[in-house]
C-alpha positions in Angstrom: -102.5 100.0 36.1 -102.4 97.5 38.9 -100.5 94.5 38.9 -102.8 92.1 37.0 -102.6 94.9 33.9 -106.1 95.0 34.0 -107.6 98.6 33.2 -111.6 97.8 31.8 -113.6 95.7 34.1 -117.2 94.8 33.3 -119.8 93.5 35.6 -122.9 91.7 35.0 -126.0 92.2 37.8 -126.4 95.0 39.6 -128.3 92.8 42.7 -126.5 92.8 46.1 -123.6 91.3 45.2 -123.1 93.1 41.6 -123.5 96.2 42.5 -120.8 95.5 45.4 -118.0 94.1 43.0 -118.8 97.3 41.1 -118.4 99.8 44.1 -114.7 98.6 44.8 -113.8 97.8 41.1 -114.4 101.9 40.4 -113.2 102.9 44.4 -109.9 100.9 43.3 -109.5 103.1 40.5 -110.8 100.6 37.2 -112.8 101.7 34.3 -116.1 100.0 35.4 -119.1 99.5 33.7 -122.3 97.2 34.9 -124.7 95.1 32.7 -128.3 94.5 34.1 -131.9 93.7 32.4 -133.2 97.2 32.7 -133.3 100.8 34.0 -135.3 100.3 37.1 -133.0 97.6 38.3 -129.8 100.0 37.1 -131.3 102.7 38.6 -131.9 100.6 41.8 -128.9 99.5 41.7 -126.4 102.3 41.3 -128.6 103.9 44.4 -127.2 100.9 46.3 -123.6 101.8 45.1 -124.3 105.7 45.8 -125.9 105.3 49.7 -122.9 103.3 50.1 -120.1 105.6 49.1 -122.0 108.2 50.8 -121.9 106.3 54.5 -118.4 105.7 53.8 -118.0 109.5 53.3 -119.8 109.8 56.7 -117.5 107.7 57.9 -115.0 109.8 56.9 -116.1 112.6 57.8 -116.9 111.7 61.5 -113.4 109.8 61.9 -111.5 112.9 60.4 -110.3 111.2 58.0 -109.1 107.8 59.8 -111.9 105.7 58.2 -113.9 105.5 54.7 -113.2 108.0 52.1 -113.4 111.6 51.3 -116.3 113.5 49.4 -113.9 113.7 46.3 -112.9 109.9 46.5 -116.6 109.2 46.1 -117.3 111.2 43.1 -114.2 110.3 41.5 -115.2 106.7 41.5 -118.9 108.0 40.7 -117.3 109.5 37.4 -115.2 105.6 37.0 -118.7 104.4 36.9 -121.6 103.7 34.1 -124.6 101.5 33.6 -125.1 99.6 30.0 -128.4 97.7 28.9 -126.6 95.8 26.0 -123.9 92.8 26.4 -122.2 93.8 23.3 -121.2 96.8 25.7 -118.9 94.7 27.6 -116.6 93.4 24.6 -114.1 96.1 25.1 -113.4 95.1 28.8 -110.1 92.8 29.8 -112.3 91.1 32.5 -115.7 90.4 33.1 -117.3 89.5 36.6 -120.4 87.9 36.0 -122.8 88.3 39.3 -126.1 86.9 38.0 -128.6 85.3 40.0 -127.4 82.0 41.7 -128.8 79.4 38.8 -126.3 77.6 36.1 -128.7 78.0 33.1 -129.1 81.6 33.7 -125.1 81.6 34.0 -124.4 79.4 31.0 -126.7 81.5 28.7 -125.1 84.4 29.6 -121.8 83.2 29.0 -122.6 81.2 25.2 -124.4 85.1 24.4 -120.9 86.7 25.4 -118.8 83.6 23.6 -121.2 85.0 20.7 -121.1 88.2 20.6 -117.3 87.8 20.1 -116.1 88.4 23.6 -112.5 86.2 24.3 -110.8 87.4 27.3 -110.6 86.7 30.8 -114.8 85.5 32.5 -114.8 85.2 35.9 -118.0 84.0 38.0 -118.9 85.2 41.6 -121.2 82.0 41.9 -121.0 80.6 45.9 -121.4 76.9 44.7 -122.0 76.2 41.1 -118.7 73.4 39.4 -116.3 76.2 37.8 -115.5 73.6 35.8 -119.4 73.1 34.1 -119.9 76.9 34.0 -116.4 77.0 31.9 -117.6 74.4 29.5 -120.4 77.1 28.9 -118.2 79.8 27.9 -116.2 77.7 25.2 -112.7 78.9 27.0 -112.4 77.1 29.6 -108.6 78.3 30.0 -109.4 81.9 30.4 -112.4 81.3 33.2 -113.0 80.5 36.3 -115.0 81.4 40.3 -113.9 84.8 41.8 -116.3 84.3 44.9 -116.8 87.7 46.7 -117.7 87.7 50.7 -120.9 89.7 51.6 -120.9 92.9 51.7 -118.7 93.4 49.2 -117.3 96.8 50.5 -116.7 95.3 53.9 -115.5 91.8 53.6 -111.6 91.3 52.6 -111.8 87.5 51.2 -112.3 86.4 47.9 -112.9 82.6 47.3 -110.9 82.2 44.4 -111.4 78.5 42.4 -109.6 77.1 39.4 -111.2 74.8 36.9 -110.0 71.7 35.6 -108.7 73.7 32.6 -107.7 76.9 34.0 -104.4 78.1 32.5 -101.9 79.4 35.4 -102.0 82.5 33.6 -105.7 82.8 34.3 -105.2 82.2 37.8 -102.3 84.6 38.3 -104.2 87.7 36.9 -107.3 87.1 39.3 -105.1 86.7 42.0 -103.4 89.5 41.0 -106.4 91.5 40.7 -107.6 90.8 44.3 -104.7 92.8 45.2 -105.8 95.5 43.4 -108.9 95.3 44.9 -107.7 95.6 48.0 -108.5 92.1 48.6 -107.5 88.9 50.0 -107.4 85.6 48.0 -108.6 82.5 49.7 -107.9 79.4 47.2 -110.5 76.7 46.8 -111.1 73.6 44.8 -113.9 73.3 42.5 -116.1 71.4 44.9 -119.8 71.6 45.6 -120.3 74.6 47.8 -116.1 75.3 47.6 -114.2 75.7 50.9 -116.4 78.7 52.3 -120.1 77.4 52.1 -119.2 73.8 53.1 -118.2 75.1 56.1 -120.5 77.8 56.7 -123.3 76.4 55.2 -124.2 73.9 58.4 -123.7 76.6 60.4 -126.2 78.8 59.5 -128.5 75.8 58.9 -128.2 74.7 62.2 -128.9 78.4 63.6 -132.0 78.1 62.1 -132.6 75.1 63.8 -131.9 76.6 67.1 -134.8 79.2 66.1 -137.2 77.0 64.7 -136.8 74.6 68.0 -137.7 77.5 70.2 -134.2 77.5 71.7 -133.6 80.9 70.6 -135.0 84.2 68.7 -132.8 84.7 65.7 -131.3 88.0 67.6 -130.3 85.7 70.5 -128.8 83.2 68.3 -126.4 86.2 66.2 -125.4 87.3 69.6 -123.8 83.6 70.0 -121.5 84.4 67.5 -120.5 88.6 67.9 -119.2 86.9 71.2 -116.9 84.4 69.1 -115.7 87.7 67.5 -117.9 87.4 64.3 -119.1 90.7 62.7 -122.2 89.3 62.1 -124.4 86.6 63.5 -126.0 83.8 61.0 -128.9 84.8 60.5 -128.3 88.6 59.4 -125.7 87.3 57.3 -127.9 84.6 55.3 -130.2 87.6 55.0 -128.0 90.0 53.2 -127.0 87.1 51.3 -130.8 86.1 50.1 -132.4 83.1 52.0 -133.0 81.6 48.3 -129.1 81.8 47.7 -128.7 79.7 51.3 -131.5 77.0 49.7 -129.8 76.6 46.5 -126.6 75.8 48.0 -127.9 73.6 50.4 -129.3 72.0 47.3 -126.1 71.0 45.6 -124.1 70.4 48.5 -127.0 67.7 49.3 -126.6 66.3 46.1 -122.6 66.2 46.4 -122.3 64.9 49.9 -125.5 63.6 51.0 -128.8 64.5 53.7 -126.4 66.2 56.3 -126.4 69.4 54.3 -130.5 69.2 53.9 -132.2 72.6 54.5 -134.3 73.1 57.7 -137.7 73.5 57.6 -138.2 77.3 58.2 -135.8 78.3 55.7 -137.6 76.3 53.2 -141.0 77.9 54.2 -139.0 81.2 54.2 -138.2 81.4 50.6 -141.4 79.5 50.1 -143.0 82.8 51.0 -140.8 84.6 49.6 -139.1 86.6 52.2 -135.9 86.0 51.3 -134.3 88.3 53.4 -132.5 92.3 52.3 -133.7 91.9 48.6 -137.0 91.7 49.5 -137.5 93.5 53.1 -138.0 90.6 54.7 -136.4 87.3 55.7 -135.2 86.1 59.6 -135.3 90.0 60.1 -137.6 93.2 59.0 -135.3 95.6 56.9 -136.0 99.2 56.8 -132.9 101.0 54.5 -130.5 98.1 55.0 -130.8 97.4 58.6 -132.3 95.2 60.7 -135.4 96.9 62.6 -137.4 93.8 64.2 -137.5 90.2 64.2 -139.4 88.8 61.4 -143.7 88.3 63.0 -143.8 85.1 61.2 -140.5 83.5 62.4 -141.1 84.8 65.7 -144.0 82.4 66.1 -142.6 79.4 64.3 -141.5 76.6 66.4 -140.7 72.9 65.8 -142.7 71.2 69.1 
């Protein structure tokens, strides 16, 4: 047992981000099970979770031993790991990390079925913009929940958003924090503000990198190299892909709302999810993805230009 004295962690989603939380939950040595819709998108999902393991065992492998983690490492966490198509499944775990799609009524439903079902310990919510304080109110305990918002990819990224509701015990707060250093992971505190401290900063960037590319300035592969020479892993555009071009909209959304027409989404990425290429999820957004990479600029955004 770690230092948050958490042992049974639940996750809910299986998507991109889901089934990252639930890689390192079991890699960091928790009891992990994962709550999705159905078998296809379990089945979809734990492949995610198994091609990644295995490039880390690559990794390892080709490194000798310096980097990723050993053929045994992986199944062990493999054997930490199980799927579950029922909620009530999840009533035995001391913390759930809810990683639903990025809408509040989907969120709030979720969380009254839980409250329901006689589930009373620690909620936390992955959302990337949506009032900590509102989605508590949903849940009925708003002193045992609040935002645990993971960076993209999951396996890769270090910080952890991690925001407090207006009712939020301390106690609450502690064991997350806690439990990002048993993840391995770095906590990054935030108020419960429209888009947080992460998105209302990065938010403009990538919006205005779209407007670089929809101007004709740049191709989206020129505009990523801008930033790999500021030392970013990843340029704008591949990241708002991995993290879902409708994700990027929503957010843009409420931070419009919050702060006014300065966070308004640009026109392509509007048109993008209009289409919906919405970037890794569905093979297509700024980029064409072939098995999680990037393999060619996207036709359509390649010919879209703002005169």
């Amino acid at each position: 047992m770690g230092k948050s004295g958490i042992e049974r962690i639940g996750v809910i989603g299986i998507g991109t981000m889901g089934s990252g939380i639930a890689q390192v939950c079991a890699q960091c040595g928790f009891d992990t099970v994962v709550y999705d819709i159905g078998e296809t998108v379990l089945d979809r999902g734990l492949g995610i979770i198994k091609k990644s393991l295995e490039r880390l065992v690559a990794s390892f492998d080709k490194s000798g031993g310096e980097k990723g983690i050993s053929a045994e490492a992986r199944d062990t966490a493999l054997s930490r790991l199980k799927t579950i198509l029922s909620l009530s499944d999840l009533l035995d775990r001391d913390l759930i990390i809810e990683a639903a799609v990025e809408k509040a009524d989907v969120k709030e439903e979720l969380y009254q079925r839980l409250a329901g079902l006689g589930y009373d310990r620690l909620l936390v919510s992955n959302t990337s913009s949506i009032s900590i304080t509102r989605l508590a109110a949903a849940y009925g305990k708003p002193e045992l929940f609040m935002g645990m918002h993971f960076m993209n990819p999951v396996a890769m990224q270090q910080g952890v958003e991690v925001i407090r509701g207006l009712l939020t015990s301390d106690e609450t707060y502690k064991t997350i924090v806690a439990l990002c250093h048993d993840l391995g992971k770095t906590e990054i505190p935030a108020e419960d503000k429209a888009g947080f401290g992460i998105n209302r900063m990065w938010i403009p960037f990538v919006n205005e990198a779209v407007r670089v590319v929809e101007e004709g300035v740049m191709a989206p592969d020129e505009a990523d190299k801008c930033t790999l020479c500021l030392g970013h892993r990843m340029g704008p555009l591949t990241t708002a892909d991995y993290v879902g071009l409708d994700v990027i909209l929503f957010i843009c959304d409420v931070l419009v709302a919050e702060f006014g027409s300065a966070y308004t989404a640009s026109p392509l990425l509007k048109r993008l999810v209009e289409a919906g290429q919405l970037g890794v999820k569905s093979g297509v957004g700024f980029y064409v993805w072939q098995d999680g990479k990037p393999v060619d600029v996207n036709p359509a955004v390649k010919r879209y230009r703002i005169k």
